[in-house]
C-alpha positions in Angstrom: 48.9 135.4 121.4 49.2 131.6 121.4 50.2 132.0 117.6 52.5 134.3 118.4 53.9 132.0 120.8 54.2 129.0 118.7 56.2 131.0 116.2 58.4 132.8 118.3 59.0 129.4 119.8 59.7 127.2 117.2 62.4 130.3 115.9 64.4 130.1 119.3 64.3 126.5 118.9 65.6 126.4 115.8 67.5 129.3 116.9 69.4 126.8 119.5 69.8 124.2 117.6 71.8 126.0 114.8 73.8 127.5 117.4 74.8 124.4 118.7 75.7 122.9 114.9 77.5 125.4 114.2 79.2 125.5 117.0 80.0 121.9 117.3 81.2 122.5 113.9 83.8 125.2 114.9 84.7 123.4 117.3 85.4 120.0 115.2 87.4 122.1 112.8 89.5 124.0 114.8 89.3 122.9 118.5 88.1 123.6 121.6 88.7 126.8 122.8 89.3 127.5 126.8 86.3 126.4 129.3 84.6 130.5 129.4 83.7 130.2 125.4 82.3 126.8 125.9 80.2 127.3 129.0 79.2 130.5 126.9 78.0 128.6 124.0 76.1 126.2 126.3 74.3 128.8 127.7 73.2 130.5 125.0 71.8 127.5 123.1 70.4 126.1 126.7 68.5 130.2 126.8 67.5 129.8 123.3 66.3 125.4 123.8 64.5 126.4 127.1 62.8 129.6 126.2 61.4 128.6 122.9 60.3 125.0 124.1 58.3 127.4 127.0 56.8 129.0 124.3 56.0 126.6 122.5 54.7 124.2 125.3 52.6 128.0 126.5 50.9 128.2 122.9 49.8 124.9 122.8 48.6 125.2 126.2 46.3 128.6 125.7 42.9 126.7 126.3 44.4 126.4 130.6 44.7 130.1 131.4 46.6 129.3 134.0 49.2 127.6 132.9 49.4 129.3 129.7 50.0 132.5 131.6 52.8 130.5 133.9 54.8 129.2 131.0 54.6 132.2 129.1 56.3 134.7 132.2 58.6 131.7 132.6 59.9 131.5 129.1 59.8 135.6 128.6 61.9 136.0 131.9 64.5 133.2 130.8 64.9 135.2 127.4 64.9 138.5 129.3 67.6 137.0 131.6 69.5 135.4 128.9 69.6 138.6 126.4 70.0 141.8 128.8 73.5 140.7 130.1 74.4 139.8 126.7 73.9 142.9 125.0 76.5 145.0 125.9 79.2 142.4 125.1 77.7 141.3 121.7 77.8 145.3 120.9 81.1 145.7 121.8 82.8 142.7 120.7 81.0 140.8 118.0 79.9 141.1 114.8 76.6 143.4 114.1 74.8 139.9 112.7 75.5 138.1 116.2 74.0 141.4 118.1 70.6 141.8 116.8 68.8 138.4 117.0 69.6 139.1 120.9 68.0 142.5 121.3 64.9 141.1 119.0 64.9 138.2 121.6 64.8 140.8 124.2 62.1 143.0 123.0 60.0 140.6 121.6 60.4 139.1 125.3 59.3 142.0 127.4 56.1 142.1 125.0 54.8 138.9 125.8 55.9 139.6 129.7 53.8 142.8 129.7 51.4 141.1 127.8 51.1 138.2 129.9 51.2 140.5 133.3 48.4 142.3 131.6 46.0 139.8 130.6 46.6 138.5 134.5 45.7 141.7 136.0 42.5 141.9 133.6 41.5 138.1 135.0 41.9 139.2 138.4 39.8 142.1 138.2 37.2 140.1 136.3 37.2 137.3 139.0 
């Protein structure tokens, strides 16, 4: 899982940071647009930063159950949080390309949160 982790990480990192090239591009070459695009553009790169550097941070953590368990629900429930509100606009407004790195975000997501939630109910039951 920590593997896992580390490259699903590192891919919403990069993930973020592209956004917010490209987007700084955009807006470089043809303006800024009004204040609800920009605070939407924040926010996705912040969902995409935060996540990933959870992941990342949970993976390289795996040897402290604990807080390798912690990290990981944080980071799944901030991708959760970011991607299930976005769906249904990215589907009904943007392009097809823009739409499914969000609902692979999401799915992926809820995998490591059940897998997380799992492995905790295992410990406890052990312990």
């Amino acid at each position: 899982m920590s593997r896992f982790l580390k490259i699903f990480g590192t891919i919403l990192v990069l993930g973020g940071l592209a956004h917010s090239v490209g987007v700084g591009h955009l807006y470089f070459t043809a303006g800024i647009p009004e204040a609800n695009r920009v605070l939407l553009d924040i926010w996705i790169a912040e969902a995409q930063l935060l996540g990933g550097l959870l992941f990342l941070v949970a993976g390289r953590t795996s040897d402290d159950r604990n807080s390798f368990r912690r990290l990981t629900i944080f980071g799944a429930l901030i991708m959760i949080g970011f991607a299930l509100p976005m769906l249904p606009v990215l589907f009904s407004r943007a392009p097809i390309i823009f739409s499914v790195p969000a609902l692979i975000y999401l799915l992926l997501s809820v995998f490591v949160l059940v897998a997380a939630k799992k492995n905790q109910s295992a410990d406890l039951s052990i312990g």
